[in-house]
C-alpha positions in Angstrom: 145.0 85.9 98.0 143.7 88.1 95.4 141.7 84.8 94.0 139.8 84.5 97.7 139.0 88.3 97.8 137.5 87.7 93.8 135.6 84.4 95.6 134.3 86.8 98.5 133.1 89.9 96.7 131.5 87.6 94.1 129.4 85.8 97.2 128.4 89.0 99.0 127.0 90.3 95.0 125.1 87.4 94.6 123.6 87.7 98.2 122.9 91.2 97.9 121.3 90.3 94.6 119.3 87.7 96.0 118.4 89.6 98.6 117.2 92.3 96.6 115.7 90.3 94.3 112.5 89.1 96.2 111.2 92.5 95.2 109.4 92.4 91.7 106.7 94.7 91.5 105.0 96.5 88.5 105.0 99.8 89.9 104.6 103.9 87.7 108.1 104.8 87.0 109.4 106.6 89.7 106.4 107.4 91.7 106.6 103.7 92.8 102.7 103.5 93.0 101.7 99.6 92.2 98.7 98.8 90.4 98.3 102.2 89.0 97.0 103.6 92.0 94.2 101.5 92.4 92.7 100.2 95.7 93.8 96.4 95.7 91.5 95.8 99.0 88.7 97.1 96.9 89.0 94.5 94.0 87.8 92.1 97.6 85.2 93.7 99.0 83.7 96.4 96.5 84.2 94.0 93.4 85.0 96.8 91.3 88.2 99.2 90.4 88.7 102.3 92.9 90.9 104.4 92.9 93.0 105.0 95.7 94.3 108.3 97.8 97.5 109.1 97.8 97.1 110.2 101.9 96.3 106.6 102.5 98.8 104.4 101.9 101.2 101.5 102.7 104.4 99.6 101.4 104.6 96.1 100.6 108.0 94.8 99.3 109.4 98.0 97.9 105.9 99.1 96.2 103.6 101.5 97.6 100.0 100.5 97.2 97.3 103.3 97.7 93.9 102.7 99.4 90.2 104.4 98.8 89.9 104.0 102.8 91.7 103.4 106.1 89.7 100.2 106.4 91.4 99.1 102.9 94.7 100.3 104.9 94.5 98.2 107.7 93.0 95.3 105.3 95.6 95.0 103.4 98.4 95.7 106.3 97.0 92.6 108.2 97.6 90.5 105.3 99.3 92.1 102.1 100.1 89.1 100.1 96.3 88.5 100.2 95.1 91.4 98.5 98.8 92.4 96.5 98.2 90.9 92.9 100.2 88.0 91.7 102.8 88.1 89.8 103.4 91.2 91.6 101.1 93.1 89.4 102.5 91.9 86.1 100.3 90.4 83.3 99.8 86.9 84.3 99.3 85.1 81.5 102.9 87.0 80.5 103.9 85.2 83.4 102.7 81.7 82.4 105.2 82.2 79.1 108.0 83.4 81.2 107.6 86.9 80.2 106.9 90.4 82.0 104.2 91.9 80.4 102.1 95.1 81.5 98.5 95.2 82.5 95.4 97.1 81.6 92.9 97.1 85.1 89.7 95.8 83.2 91.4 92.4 82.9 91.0 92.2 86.9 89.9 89.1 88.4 89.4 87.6 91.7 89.8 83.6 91.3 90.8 81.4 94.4 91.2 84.3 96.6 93.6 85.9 94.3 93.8 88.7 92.2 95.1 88.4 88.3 95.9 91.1 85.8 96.5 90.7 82.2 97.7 92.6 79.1 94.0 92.9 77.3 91.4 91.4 77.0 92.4 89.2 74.5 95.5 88.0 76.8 92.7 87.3 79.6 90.7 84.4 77.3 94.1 82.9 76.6 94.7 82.6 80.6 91.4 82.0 81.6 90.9 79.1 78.6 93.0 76.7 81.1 92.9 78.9 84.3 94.6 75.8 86.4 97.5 74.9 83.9 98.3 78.7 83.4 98.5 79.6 87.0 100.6 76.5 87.3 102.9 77.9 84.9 102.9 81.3 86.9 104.5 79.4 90.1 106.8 77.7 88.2 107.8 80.9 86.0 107.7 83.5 89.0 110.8 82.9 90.9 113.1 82.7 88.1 111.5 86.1 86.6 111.7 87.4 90.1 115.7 86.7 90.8 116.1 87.6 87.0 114.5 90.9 87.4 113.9 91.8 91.2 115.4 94.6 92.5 
C-alpha cells in the first residue's frame, strides 16, 4: 500500500510539473515584465524598440508584456504567440546550443514573422550565419529547456 501511494504522489508531481512547465519566459526578477518592458507589437509594426506603459498591459503564459498603445494591446491579445519572442524571450542562438542565455534588445529581429533576441551582437552573426539550421536547433532544443526549466 505505501508502494501505490509513493507511485501516485510521484504521478500527480510530474503532472503538476508538466503542467507548469509550459511556462518559460525571460521575464525582470520579480516584477515579471517580459522583454524588459518593451512593446513586442511594436518590433511589427513600428520596426523599432518602444517602450511600453505599465497601464497597458496583458499576460501571456505567466509573463506580463507591456504595450506603447491599446492598439499594441488588442494586437498582441488576438494573437500572442505572434508577436511574444521565441524562445520565450531567451537568447536564441543560446537556444540553438541548448542553453538559456539573456538578451540585449539591439539584437532584435523580425525573420519569418518572428521575433529573435540574442546575447550581443556578436551572438547575433553566429545565429544569423546559418539562420535555417540554428532555428532548427531552437525547435528541437526548446521543449526540453522548457520542461527542464518551466515553471
Amino acid at each position: 500500500m505505501k508502494k501505490i501511494k509513493q507511485l501516485i504522489t510521484s504521478i500527480a508531481l510530474t503532472l503538476a510539473v508538466s503542467a507548469q512547465a509550459a511556462d518559460l519566459v525571460n521575464v525582470s526578477g520579480a516584477s515579471n515584465i517580459a522583454v524588459s518592458g518593451y512593446d513586442t507589437v511594436a518590433f511589427f509594426t513600428d520596426h523599432k524598440p518602444v517602450n511600453g506603459d505599465p497601464g497597458i498591459s496583458a499576460t501571456y503564459q505567466g509573463a506580463t508584456y507591456i504595450f506603447a498603445s491599446k492598439e499594441h494591446k488588442e494586437l498582441f491579445e488576438a494573437a500572442p504567440e505572434k508577436y511574444s519572442p521565441q524562445c520565450g524571450g531567451y537568447c536564441a542562438f543560446g537556444v540553438s546550443v541548448g542553453a538559456l542565455f539573456p538578451v540585449e534588445i539591439s539584437t532584435w529581429q523580425v525573420r519569418d514573422g518572428k521575433l529573435y533576441l540574442n546575447l550581443n551582437q556578436t551572438i547575433l552573426k553566429k545565429f544569423d550565419a546559418d539562420f535555417d539550421a540554428n532555428v532548427a536547433k531552437v525547435q528541437k532544443n526548446w521543449p526540453g529547456l522548457v520542461e527542464k526549466n518551466g515553471k
